[in-house]
N, C-alpha and C positions, 0 to 999 in steps of 0.2 A: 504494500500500500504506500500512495505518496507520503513522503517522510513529513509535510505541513499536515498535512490529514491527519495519519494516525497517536501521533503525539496529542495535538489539539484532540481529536475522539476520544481519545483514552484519559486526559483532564475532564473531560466530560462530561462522560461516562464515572469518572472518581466522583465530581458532583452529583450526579443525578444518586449516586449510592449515599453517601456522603448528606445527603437533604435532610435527612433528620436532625442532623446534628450543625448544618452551614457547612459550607466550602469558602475555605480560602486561596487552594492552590491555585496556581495558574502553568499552562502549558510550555514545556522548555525551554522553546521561541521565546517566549512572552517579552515585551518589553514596558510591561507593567509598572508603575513607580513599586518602591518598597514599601512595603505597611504602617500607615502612620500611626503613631504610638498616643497620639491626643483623643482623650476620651470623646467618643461619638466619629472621631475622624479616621476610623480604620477601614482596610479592605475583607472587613470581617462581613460575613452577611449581614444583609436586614432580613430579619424574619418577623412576618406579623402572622398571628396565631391567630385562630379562628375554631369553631366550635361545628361547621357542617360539613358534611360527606358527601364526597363525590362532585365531578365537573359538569359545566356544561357543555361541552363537546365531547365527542365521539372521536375513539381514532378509526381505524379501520384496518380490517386481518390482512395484510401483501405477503406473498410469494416472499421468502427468504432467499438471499443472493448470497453469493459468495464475496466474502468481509475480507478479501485481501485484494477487492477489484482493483484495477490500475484508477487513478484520479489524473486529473491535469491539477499541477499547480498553481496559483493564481501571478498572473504575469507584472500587476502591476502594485505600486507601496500602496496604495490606497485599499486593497485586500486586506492587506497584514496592519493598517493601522490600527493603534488603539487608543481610543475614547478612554475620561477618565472615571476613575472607579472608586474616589474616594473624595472629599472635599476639600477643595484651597480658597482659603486659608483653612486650617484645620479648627473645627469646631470647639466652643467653653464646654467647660463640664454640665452647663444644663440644658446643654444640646444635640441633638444627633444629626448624622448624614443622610439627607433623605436620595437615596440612592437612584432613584425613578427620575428624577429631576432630570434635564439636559440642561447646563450640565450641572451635577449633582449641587445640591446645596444645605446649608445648617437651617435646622430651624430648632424651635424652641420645646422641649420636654414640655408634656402637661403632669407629668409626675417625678417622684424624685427617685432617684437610682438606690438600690441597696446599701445599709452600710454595716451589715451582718449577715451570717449565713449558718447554716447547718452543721454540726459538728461533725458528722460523719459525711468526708468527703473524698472522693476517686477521682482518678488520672488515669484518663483512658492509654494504656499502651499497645495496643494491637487494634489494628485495622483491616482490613483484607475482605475483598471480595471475593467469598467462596465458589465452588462451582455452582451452576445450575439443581443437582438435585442436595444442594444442600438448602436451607432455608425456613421462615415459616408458615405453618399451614395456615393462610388468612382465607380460604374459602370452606373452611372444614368438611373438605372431602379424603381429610388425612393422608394428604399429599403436601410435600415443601411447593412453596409457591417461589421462584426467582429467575422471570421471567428475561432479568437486565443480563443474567449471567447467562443464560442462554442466547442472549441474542448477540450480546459482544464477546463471546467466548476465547473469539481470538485476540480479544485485545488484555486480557485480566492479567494477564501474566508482567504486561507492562504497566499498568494502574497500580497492581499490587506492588511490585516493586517504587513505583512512586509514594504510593500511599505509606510504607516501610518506612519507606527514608524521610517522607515527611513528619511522620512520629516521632520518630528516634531524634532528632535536630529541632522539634518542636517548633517547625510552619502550622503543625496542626496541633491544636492543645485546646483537648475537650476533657472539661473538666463535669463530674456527677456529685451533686451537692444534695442533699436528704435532711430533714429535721424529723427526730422521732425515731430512728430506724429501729425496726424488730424482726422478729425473726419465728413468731407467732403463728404469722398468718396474716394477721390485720394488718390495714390499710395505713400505710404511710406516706407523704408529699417526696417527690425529688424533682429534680431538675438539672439539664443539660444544659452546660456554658463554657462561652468558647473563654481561650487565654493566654496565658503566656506566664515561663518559669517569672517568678520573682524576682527582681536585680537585687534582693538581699541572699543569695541564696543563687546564683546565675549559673556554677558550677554542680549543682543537686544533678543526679540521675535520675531521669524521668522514667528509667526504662526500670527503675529498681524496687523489689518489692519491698525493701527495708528504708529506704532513703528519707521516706515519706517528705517528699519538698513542698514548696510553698507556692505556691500560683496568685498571680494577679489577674480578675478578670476583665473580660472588653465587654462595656457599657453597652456592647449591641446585642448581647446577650437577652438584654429585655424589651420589653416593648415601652417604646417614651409616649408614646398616645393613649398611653390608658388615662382615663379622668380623671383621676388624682391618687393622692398615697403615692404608698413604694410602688415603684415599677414593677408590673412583674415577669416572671423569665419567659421567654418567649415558647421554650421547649421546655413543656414539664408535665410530671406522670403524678398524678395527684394520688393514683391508687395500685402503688406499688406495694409489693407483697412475696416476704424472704417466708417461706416453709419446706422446714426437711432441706436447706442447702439449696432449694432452689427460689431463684428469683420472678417476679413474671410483674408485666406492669402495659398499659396500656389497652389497645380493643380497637376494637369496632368504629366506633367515637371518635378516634382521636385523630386529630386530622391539625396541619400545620400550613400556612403558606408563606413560600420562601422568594426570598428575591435572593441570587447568588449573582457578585461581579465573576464575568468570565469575560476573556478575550475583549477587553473595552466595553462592555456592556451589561448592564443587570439585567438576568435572568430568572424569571417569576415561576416560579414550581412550587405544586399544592403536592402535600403527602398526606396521605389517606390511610385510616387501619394499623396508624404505627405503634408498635409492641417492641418491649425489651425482653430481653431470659437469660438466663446465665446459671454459674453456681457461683452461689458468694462464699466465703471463710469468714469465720468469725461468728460468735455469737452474743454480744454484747456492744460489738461495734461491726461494722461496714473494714474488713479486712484484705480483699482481692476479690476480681470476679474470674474466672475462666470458661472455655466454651461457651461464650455470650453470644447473644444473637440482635441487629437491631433491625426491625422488620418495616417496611410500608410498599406502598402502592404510589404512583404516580400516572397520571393519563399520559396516556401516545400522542396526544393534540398539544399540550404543553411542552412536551421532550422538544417536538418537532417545531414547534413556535419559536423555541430556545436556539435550539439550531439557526433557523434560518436569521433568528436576529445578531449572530457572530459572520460577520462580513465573509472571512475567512473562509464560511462551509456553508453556506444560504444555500447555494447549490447540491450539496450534498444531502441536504433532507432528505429528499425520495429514498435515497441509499438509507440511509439510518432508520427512517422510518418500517423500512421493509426488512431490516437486522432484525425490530421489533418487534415480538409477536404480542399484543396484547392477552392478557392469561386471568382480567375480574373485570368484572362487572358494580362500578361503584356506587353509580347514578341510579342503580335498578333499574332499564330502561329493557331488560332481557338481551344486550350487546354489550362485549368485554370490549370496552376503549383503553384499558391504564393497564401499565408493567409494573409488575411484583418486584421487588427490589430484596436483598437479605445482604448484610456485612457481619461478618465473624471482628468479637471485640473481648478484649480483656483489660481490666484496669490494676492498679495501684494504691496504696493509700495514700493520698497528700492531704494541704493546707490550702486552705485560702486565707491572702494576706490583705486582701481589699482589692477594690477595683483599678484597673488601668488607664494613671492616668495618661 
């Protein structure tokens, strides 16, 4: 496959896996500014939460093609330029990036950002898009549902390896914050938030199960439009539940909409049916998770919307879209439009030291 193609697919592709929790990477090429470190002014996703299920578009079943087709390059800079992805001058603390804007702009919080958190809190250190028949059953017909791993199958091999290295060096730093945690059965609050090691602490191993380091997190983590009060986190499982070592949190319900910068551009993807699981350690505190799974749904109509709004591969939809085999049905309309998504995840124990500013 052309060498702009499949690196760009394969960041993608990491995002659209990646949606439950934000994308920040960007594609090898990329000639993206570096992440700005001022609170509301990063290239961390916006993600605004939302409470309903399923889209209003349909995608449609195509024929499967073969994902190493030759591509033509694009010939001219206007192709490969990139639009910006984050806001200048970079945003006050009671502000965020609103990222939809052309081009992006700060506006004003209507709530105030957190200034406390959860004492039992995880560092995600593994990431990895599994195969196809790994995954989980969101249609319960007691089958893995991971419709993304099938359709890009040839590219995982290079995602995973990106996604690898973006952990280990901490481009991507997702941190699992909990108040309450048990191990009963009963319901307890957590939430997913993006971040970065701690500059008191800049040298901690992130990748360590004993190190337990300290994280500072990014203000985009919540949502600034709520009406008032604390902000709150944009990604969160209100009714998480550790019994017998195992974890399980999310449903049917749960459903998130994301704007991700890719390739000069924000990219708006809904996740539908997102579900966490794992085995945790520990029984008085939140100690490790292993064989974690983090599960949703996205429509074929949004993948393919995202696509063609990256200059770079506009043209390539039809191809991508026909990678993808739509495998639920969200809308209940009796037509599967949206792809099953599954990432294999493990955490750490850490800190949080406050937000970044």
């Amino acid at each position: 496959m052309n060498r702009l193609f499949n690196p760009t697919l394969a960041a993608f592709g990491l995002c659209v896996a990646l949606a439950v929790s934000g994308c920040d990477s960007e594609p090898a090429a990329s000639s993206t500014p570096a992440a700005d470190t001022t609170s509301g002014g990063s290239d961390a996703a916006d993600i605004t939460a939302t409470d309903t299920v399923g889209g209003d578009t349909a995608g449609t079943d195509a024929t499967a093609t073969d994902a190493t087709a030759d591509v033509a390059k694009p010939d001219t800079a206007a192709d490969t330029a990139v639009a910006p992805t984050k806001c200048e001058p970079a945003c006050k603390s009671s502000e965020y990036c609103d990222l939809l804007a052309k081009p992006p702009v700060c506006k004003a919080a209507t709530c105030t950002f957190p200034d406390k958190w959860g004492k039992d809190v995880q560092k995600v250190s593994k990431l990895n898009l599994p195969a196809a028949t790994v995954g989980c059953d969101l249609d319960a017909d007691g089958k893995p549902n991971n419709a993304l791993a099938a359709g890009l199958s040839s590219l995982l091999k290079q995602a995973n390896d990106q996604m690898t290295k973006s952990v280990a060096d901490g481009t991507i730093t997702l941190v699992v914050e909990t108040d309450g945690f048990k191990t009963d059965g009963s319901e307890f609050p957590g939430s997913m938030l993006l971040g970065e090691l701690d500059a008191s602490n800049d040298k901690c191993d992130v990748m360590s199960d004993s190190a337990n380091c300290k994280y500072s997190i990014d203000p985009n983590s919540y949502d600034p439009k709520a009406a008032s009060g604390v902000c709150p986190a944009l990604i969160a499982f209100p009714n998480m539940k550790v019994k017998d070592g195992k974890l399980a949190a999310g449903g049917d319900k749960q459903t998130f909409a994301l704007t991700l910068p890719i390739q000069g551009v924000a990219l708006q993807l809904k996740v539908s049916k997102a579900t966490l699981q794992g085995k945790v350690a520990g029984t008085t505190s939140w100690d490790s998770t292993k064989e974690g799974l983090i599960c949703g749904v996205i429509a074929l109509a949004d993948i393919t919307t995202a696509i063609q709004n990256i200059e770079a591969l506009k043209d390539f939809a039809p191809l991508v879209s026909s990678m993808l085999k739509p495998d639920m049905d969200v809308d209940g309309d009796g037509k599967k439009e949206s792809v099953s998504v599954a990432i294999d995840f493990e955490t750490v124990k850490g800190q949080i030291s406050g937000l970044k500013k």
